[in-house]
C-alpha positions as CSV (number, residue, x, y, z in Angstrom):
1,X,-150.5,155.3,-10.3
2,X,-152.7,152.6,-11.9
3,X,-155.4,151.2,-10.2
4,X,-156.0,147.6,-9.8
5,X,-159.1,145.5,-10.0
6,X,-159.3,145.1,-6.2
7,X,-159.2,148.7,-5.7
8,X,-160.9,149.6,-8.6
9,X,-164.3,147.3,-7.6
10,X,-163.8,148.5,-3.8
11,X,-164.1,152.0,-4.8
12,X,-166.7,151.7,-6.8
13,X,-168.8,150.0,-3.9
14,X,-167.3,152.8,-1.6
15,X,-169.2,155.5,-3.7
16,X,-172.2,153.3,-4.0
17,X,-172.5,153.1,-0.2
18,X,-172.1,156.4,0.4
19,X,-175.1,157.3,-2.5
20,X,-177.7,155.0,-0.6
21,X,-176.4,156.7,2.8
22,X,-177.0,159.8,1.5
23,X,-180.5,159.0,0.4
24,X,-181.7,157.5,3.3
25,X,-180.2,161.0,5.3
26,X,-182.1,162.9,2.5
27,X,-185.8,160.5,3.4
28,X,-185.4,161.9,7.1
29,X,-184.7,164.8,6.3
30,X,-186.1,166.2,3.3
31,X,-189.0,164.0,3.2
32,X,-189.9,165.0,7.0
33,X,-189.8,168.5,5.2
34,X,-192.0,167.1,2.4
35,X,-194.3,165.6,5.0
36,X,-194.6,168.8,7.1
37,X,-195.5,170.8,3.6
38,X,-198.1,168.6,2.6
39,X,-199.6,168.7,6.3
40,X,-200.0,172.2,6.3
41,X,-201.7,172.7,2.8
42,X,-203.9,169.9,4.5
43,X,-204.7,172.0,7.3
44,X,-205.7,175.0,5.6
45,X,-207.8,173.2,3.2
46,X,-210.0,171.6,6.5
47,X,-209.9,175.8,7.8
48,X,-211.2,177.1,4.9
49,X,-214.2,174.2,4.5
50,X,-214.7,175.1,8.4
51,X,-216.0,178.4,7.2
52,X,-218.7,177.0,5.6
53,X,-220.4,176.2,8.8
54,X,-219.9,179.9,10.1
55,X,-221.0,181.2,6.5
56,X,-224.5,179.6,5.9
57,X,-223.0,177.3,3.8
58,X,-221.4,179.6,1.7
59,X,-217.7,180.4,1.1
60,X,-216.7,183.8,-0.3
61,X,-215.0,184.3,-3.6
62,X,-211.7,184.4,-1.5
63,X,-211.9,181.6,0.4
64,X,-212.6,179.6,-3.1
65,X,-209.8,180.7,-4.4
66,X,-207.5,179.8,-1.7
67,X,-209.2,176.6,-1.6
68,X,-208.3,176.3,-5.2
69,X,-205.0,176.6,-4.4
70,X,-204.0,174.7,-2.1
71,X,-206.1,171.7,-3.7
72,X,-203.7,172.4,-6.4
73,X,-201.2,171.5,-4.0
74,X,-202.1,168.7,-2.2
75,X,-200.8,166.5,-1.0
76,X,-198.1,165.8,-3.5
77,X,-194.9,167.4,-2.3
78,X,-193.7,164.4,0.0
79,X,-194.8,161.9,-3.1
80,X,-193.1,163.3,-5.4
81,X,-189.8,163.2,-3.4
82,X,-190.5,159.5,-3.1
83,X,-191.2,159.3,-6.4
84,X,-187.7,160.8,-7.5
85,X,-186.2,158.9,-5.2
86,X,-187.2,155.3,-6.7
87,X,-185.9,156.6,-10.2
88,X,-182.5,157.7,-8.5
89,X,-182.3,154.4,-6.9
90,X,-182.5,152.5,-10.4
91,X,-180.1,155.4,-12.0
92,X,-177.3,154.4,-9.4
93,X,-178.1,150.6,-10.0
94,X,-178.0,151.7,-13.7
95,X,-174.5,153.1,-13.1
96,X,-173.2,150.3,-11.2
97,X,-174.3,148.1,-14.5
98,X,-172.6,150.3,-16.9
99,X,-169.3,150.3,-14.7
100,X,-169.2,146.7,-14.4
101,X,-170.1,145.8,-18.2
102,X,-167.4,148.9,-19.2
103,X,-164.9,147.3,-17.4
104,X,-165.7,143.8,-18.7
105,X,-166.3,145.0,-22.6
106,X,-163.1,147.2,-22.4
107,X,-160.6,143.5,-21.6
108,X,-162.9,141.2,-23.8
109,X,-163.5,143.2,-26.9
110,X,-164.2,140.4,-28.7
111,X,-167.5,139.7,-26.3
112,X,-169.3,142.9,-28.0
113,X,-172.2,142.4,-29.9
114,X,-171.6,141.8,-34.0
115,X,-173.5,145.2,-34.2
116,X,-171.0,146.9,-31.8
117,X,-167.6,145.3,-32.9
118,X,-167.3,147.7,-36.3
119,X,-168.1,151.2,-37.0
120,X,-169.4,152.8,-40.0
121,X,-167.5,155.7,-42.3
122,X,-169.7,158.7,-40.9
123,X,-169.3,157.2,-37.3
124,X,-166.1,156.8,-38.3
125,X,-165.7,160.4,-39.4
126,X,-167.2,162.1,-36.2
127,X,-163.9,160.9,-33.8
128,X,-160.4,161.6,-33.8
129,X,-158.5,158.9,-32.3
130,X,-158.5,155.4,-31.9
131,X,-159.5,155.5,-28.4
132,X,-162.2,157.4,-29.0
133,X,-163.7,155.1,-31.4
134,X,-163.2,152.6,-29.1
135,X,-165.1,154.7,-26.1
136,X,-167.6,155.1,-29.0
137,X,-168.3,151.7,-29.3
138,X,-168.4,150.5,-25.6
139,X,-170.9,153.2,-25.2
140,X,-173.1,151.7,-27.8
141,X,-172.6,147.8,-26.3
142,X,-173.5,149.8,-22.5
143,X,-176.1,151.3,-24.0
144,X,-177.8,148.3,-26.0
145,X,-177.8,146.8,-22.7
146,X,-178.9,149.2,-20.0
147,X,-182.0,150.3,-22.3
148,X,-183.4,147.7,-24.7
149,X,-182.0,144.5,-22.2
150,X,-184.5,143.8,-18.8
151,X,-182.6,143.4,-15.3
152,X,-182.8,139.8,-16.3
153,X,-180.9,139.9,-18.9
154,X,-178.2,141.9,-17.4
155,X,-178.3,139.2,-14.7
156,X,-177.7,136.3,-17.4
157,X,-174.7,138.5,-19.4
158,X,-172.9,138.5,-15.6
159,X,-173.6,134.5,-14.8
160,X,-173.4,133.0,-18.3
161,X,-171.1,135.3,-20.5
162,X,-169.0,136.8,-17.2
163,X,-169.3,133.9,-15.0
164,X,-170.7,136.4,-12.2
165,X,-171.7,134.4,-9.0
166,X,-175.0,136.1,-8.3
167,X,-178.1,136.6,-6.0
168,X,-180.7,134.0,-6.4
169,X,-183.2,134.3,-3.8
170,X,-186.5,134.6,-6.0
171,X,-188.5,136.7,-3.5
172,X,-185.2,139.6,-4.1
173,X,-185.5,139.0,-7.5
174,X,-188.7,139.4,-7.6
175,X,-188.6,142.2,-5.3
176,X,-186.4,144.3,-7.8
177,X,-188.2,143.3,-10.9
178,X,-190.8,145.4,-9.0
179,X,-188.9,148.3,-8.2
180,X,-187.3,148.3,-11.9
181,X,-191.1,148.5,-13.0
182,X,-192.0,151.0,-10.6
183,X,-189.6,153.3,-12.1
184,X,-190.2,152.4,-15.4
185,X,-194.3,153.5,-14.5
186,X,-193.2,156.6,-12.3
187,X,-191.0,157.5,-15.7
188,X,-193.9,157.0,-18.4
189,X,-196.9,156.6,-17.0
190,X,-197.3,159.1,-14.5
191,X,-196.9,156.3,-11.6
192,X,-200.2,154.9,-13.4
193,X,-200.4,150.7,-12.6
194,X,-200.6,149.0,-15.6
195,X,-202.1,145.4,-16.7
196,X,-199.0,144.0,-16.3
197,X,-197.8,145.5,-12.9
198,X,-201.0,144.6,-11.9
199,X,-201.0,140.7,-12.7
200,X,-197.4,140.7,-11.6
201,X,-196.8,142.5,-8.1
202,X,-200.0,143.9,-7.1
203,X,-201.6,142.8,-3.9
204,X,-204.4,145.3,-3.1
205,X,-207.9,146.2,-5.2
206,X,-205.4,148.6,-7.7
207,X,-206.8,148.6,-10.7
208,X,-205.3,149.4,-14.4
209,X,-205.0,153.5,-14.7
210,X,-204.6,154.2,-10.3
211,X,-201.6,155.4,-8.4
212,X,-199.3,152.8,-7.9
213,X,-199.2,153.6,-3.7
214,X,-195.7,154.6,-2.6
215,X,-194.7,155.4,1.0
216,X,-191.7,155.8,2.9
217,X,-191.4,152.4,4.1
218,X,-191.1,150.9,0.6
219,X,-188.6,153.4,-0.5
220,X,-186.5,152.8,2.0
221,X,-186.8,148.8,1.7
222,X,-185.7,149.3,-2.1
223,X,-182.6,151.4,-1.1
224,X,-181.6,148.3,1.2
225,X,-182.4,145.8,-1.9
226,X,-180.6,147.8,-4.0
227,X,-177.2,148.0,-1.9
228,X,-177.3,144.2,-0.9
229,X,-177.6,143.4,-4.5
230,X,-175.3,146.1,-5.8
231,X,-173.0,145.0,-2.9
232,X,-173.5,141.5,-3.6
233,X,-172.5,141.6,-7.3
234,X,-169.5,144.0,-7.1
235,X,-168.3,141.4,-4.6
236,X,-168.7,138.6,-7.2
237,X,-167.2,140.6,-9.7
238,X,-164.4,141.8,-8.4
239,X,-163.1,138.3,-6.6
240,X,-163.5,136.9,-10.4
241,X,-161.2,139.3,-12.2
242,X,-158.7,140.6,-9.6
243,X,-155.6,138.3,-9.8
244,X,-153.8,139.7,-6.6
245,X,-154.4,138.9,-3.0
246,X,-156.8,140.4,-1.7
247,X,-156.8,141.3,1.6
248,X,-159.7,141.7,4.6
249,X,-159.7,145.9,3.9
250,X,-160.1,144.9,0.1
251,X,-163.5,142.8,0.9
252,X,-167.0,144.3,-0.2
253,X,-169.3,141.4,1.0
254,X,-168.4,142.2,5.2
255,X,-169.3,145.9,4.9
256,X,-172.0,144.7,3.4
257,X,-173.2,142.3,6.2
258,X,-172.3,145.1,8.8
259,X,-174.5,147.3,7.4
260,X,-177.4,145.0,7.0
261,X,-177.4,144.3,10.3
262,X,-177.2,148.4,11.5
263,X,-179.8,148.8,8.9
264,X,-181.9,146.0,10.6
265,X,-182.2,144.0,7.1
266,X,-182.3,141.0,8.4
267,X,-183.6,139.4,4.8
268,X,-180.8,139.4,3.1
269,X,-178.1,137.7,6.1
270,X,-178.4,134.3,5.3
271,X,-177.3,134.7,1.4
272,X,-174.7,137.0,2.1
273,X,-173.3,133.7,5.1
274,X,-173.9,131.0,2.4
275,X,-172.3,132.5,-0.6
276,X,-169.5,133.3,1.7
277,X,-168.6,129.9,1.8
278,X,-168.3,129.9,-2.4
279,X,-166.1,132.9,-2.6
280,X,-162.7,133.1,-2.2
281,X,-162.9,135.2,0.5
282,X,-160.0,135.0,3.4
283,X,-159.9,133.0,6.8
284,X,-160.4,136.5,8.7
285,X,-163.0,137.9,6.1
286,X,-165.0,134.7,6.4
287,X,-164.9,134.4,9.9
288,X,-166.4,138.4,10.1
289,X,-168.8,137.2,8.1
290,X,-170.2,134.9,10.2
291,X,-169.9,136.9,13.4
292,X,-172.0,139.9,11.4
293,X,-174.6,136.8,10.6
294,X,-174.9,135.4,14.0
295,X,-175.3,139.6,15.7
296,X,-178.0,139.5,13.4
297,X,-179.8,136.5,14.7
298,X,-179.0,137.7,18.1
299,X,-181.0,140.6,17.2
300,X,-183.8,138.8,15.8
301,X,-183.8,136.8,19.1
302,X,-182.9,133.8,18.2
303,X,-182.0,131.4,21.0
304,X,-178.6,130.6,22.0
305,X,-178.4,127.0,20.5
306,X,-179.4,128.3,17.8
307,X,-176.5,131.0,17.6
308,X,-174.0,128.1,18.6
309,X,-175.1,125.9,15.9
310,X,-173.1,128.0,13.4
311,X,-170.9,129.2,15.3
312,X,-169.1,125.5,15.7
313,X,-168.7,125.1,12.4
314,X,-165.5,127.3,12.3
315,X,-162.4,127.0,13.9
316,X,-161.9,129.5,16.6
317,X,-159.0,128.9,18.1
318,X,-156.5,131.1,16.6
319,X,-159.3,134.2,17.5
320,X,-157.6,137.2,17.8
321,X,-159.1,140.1,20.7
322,X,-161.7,141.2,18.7
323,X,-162.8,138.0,17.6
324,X,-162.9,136.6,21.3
325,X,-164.9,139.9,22.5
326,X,-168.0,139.3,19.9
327,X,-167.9,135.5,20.4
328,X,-168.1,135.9,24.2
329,X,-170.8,138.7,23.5
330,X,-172.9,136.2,21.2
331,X,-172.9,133.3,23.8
332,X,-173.7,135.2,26.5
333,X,-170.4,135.2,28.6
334,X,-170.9,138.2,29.5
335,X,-168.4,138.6,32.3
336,X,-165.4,137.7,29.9
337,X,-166.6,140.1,27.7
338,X,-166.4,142.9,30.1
339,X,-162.8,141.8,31.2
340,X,-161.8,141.9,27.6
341,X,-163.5,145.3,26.8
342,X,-162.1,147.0,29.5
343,X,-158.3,145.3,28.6
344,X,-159.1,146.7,25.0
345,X,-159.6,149.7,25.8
346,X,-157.3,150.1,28.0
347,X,-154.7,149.4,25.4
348,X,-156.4,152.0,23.6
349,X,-157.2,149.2,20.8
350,X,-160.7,150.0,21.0
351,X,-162.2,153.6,20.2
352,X,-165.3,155.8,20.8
353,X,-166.5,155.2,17.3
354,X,-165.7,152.0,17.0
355,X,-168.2,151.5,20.2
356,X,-170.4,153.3,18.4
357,X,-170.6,152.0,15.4
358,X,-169.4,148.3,15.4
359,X,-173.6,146.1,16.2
360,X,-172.0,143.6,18.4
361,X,-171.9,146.9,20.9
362,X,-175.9,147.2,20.5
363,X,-176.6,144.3,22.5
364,X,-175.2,145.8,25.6
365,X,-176.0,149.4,25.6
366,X,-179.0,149.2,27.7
367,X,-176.9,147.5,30.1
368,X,-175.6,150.0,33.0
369,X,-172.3,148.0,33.1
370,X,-171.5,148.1,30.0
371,X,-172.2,151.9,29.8
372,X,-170.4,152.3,33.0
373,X,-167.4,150.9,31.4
374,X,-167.0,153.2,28.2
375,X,-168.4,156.6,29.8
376,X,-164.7,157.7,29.8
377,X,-164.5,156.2,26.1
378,X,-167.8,157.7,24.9
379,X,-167.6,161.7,25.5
C-alpha cells in the first residue's frame, strides 16, 4: 500500500523522535559510564603523585610509567562521547534535510539546479534504468545542498522556493548556527575555536587554537533545539503538500509541544502556540496545543491570570472529558478535577500510562489526594 504525505511526514518525525530519545537515554547512561572512566584514571593519577611525598620526592620507574599512562588517558573518554554526539545530532538533522528536499526534488523536477537537470554520456553509461538515473541526479541536487549550501541556505530553499512556514526566533537560529559550527570544528579542527567561532558565539576568554568547552548540559540543550526545529519544519512541510484531511493522530506540532514541556524546554512554547494559529491545524489539534502551552506556564509558575488570559481566547464549550480535566487542572478547580478523574477512570477511559506520561498529571503528583486516587491505577 502507498503511503501518503501525511503518513509519510508523520513517520519520518516518528523516527526522528525516537533518535533524540535514544540519545538523551545513551547521555545518562553511557556518558555516566564515560564520567565514571574518566574519574578513575583521575584518581590514580592524584595516587601515584601522592607517592612522591612518601618517596623523597622521587617516583620509581613504575610509578612513571603508569603515570604516563593514564595521562594518556585523561580525561577524554566522557568528551569524546559528547563530542560524537554533537556530530550525530547534525547527521540526523542532515537526514531530515535530505528526506524533505528528496521528497520535494522527486514532484518538482523541474526545481533542480541547471547543473543537476541533465547527465553526461559516462554518467550516463554507469546506470541501467531510467530510475536510476533519475535517483542519480536527486542525489547530486541533495548533495549540492547538504555540503556546499550553509543551514541558511537550506532554510531560504524551504521558505522561498518550497514555501516552508519556518522557525524565526533569532536567538534559535542563532543557537543552531552554533551547533552546525561546533560540528563542523569537532569534524576538522580537532574541536579547535576558530576566529570566526570566536567573533560569532564565543562568550568566555577562548582564544583562536583552544578547546571549544563542551559539557553535558549543552549537548543536551542542542538535542532539544534540534527536535523542536526538526519537529517544527516536518510540521510545516507536511501540512503544505498533504492534500487529504488530516486528522489530530496525523499532527506533528502537539507531540512536539508535549514533549517540550516533559523535557522542561520551556524556550521554544510560545512559537510552537503562535505558529499554531497559521497552520492549518484542526479545532481539537489547536486547542491541545494551547492546553500543552498553558501546562507549561503553569510549570514555570506563572500566575493564574496569567494562565486565563489565553485560555479565553478559545471557545471551550464543546470540551470533551479530557479537555474539561486539564482546563479544571490549569485554573486551579481542583475539586472538579478530582470528580472528573475519578469518573474517567472509572470508565476505564484513563490508563496507568496515560497518568504517567500525559504533564497535566505532574502538577498534582505531590499531592496525597491525587495519589490516593490512582494507587489502584498506578501498580
Amino acid at each position: 500500500m502507498k503511503t501518503d504525505v501525511r503518513e509519510k511526514f508523520r513517520a519520518i518525525y516518528d523516527r526522528y523522535e525516537r533518535t533524540i530519545e535514544l540519545h538523551e537515554i545513551s547521555i545518562s547512561v553511557i556518558g555516566n559510564y564515560a564520567k565514571k572512566y574518566d574519574y578513575s584514571i583521575t584518581k590514580k593519577i592524584i595516587e601515584i603523585i601522592k607517592k612522591i611525598d612518601t618517596k623523597n620526592g622521587k617516583l620509581t620507574a613504575l610509578d612513571l610509567s603508569a603515570l604516563a599512562e593514564n595521562l594518556d588517558k585523561h580525561p577524554q573518554q566522557e568528551l569524546l562521547f559528547l563530542k560524537n554526539t554533537i556530530v550525530s545530532i547534525v547527521s540526523l538533522m542532515d537526514n531530515m534535510f535530505s528526506l524533505i528536499f528528496r521528497y520535494y526534488y522527486s514532484k518538482n523536477p523541474d526545481k533542480l539546479s541547471i547543473d543537476n537537470k541533465s547527465i553526461t554520456y559516462l554518467e550516463l553509461d554507469q546506470v541501467e534504468k531510467i530510475d536510476d538515473a533519475k535517483t542519480y541526479l536527486l542525489d547530486k541536487e541533495i548533495e549540492t545542498i547538504l555540503l556546499n549550501e550553509g543551514i541558511r541556505n537550506r532554510f531560504k530553499i524551504l521558505k522561498e522556493e518550497m514555501g516552508i512556514i519556518l522557525p524565526n526566533n533569532q536567538e534559535h537560529l542563532q543557537e543552531l548556527d552554533k551547533l552546525i559550527k561546533t560540528r563542523n570544528l569537532i569534524v576538522h579542527n580537532s574541536c579547535n575555536a576558530d576566529q570566526e567561532y570566536i567573533k560569532k558565539y564565543s562568550t568566555e576568554s577562548l582564544k583562536k587554537g583552544n578547546e571549544i568547552p563542551l559539557d553535558r548540559e549543552y549537548v543536551l540543550n542542542s538535542l532539544a533545539l534540534a527536535f523542536y526545529v526538526g519537529g517544527f519544519i516536518l510540521q510545516s512541510t507536511q501540512i503544505k503538500y498533504t492534500d487529504k484531511k488530516l486528522n489530530s493522530s496525523d499532527f506533528i506540532l502537539n507531540d512536539l509541544i508535549h514533549e517540550l514541556v516533559k523535557k522542561e524546554k520551556y524556550t521554544y512554547l510560545k512559537e510552537i502556540y503562535n505558529v499554531s494559529q497559521e497552520l492549518a491545524l484542526d479545532d481539537s489539534t489547536k486547542k491541545m496545543i494551547v492546553i500543552n502551552f498553558c501546562i507549561g506556564a503553569k510549570k514555570q509558575k506563572k500566575s493564574k491570570e496569567h494562565i486565563e488570559k489565553i485560555l479565553i481566547k478559545e471557545d471551550w464549550s464543546m470540551a470533551d472529558d479530557y479537555i474539561s480535566l486539564c482546563l479544571y487542572a490549569l485554573r486551579d478547580k481542583h475539586e472538579l478535577f478530582y470528580s472528573q478523574l475519578k469518573k474517567l477512570i472509572k470508565d476505564k477511559r484513563i490508563t496507568g500510562k496515560k497518568i504517567l506520561e500525559w504533564q497535566i498529571f505532574t502538577l498534582y503528583r505531590k499531592k496525597a489526594k491525587f495519589r490516593e486516587i490512582i494507587k489502584k491505577v498506578i501498580k
